[in-house]
C-alpha positions in Angstrom: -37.4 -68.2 -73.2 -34.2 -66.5 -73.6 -31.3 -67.2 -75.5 -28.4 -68.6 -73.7 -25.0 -66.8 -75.0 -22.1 -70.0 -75.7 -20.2 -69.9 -73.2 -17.5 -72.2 -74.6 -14.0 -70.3 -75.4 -12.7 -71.9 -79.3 -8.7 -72.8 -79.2 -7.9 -72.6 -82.5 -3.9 -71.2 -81.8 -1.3 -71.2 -80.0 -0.9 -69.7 -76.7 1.3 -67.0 -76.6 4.1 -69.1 -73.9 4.2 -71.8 -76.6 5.2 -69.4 -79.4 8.2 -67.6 -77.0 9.0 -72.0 -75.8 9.3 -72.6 -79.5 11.1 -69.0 -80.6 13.7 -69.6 -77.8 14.1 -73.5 -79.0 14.6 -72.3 -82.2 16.9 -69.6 -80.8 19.1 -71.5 -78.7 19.3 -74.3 -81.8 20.3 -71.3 -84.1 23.1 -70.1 -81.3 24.7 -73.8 -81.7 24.8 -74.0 -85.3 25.6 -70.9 -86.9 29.1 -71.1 -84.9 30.0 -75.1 -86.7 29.1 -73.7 -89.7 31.0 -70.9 -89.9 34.1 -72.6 -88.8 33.2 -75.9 -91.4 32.6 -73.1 -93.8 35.8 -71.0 -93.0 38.3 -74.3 -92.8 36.4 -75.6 -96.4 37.5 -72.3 -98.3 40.8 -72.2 -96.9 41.4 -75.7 -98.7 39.9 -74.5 -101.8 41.9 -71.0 -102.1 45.0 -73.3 -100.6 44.2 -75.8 -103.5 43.9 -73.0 -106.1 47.5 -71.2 -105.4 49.1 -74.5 -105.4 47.5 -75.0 -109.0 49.1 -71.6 -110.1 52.3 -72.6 -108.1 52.5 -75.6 -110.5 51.9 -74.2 -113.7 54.4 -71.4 -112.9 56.9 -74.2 -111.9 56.4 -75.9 -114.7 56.2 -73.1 -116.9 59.8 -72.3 -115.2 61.3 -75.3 -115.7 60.1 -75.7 -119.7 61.8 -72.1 -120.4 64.9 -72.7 -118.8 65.1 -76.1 -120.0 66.0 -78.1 -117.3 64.4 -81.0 -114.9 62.7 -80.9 -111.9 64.9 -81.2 -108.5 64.0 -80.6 -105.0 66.9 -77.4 -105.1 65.4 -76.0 -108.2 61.8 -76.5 -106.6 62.9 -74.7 -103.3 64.1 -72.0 -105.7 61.0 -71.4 -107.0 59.1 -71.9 -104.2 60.8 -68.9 -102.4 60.5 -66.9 -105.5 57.3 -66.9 -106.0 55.3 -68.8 -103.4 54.7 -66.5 -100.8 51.5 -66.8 -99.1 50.3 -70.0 -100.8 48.5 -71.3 -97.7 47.0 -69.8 -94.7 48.2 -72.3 -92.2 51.5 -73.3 -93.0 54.5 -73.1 -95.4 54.7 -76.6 -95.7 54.3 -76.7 -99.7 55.8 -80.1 -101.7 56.0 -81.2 -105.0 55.2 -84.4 -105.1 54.5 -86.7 -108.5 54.4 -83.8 -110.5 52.5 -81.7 -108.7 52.4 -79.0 -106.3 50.8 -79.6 -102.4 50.2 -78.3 -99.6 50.8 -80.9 -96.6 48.2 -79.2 -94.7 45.3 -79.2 -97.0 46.3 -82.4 -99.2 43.9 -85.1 -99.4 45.8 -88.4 -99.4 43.8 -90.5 -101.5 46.8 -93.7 -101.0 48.2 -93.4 -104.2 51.6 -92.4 -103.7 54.6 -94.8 -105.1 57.0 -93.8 -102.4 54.7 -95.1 -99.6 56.6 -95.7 -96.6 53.9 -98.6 -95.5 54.2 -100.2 -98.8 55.9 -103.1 -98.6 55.6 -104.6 -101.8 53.3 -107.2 -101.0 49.9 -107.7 -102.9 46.8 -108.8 -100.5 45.6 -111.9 -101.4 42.2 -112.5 -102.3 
């Protein structure tokens, strides 16, 4: 009696098509992303470095205003501003100081608690 050789093939892995199906999912995926990110990524650190120069830009304004001894008006400010606040923000020159502080309309969050509100009519919701 002779010995009969298995015959069977074992698939314990992948086939070589799957791993190119998958490596070009995974490439195409990658091609997407990398693109949003960088511009998510480029927009968040312009805020930040915009955020940071108006912080200096206010501490020199106020720093300004305490030496020469005088109060804050929107001449005085303007002053300052083209003194010594060239290139405070990448996208625009449209810098403000508003309730005591330095920002940049572009990059300013508006968290709604501004006095001067233009939609504020005085009236209190009810509840």
């Amino acid at each position: 009696m002779g010995t009969r050789v298995n015959s069977k093939k074992y698939n314990s892995g992948f086939s070589l098509i799957e791993i190119i199906v998958v490596f070009a999912i995974i490439t195409i995926l990658t091609a997407i992303a990398v693109p949003l990110f960088r511009g998510i990524l480029k927009n968040e650190v312009q805020r930040v470095v915009c955020d940071y120069n108006c912080l200096q830009l206010e501490k020199t304004y106020e720093a300004h205003l305490s030496l020469e001894n005088i109060k804050h008006s929107e001449a005085s400010f303007i002053n300052h501003l083209q003194k010594y606040g060239q290139d405070i923000c990448s996208e625009g020159d449209d810098i403000r100081y508003r309730n005591e502080k330095v920002v940049c309309i572009v990059h300013s969050v508006d968290d709604g608690s501004e006095e001067d509100s233009s939609d504020d009519d005085g009236i209190k919701p009810y509840l």
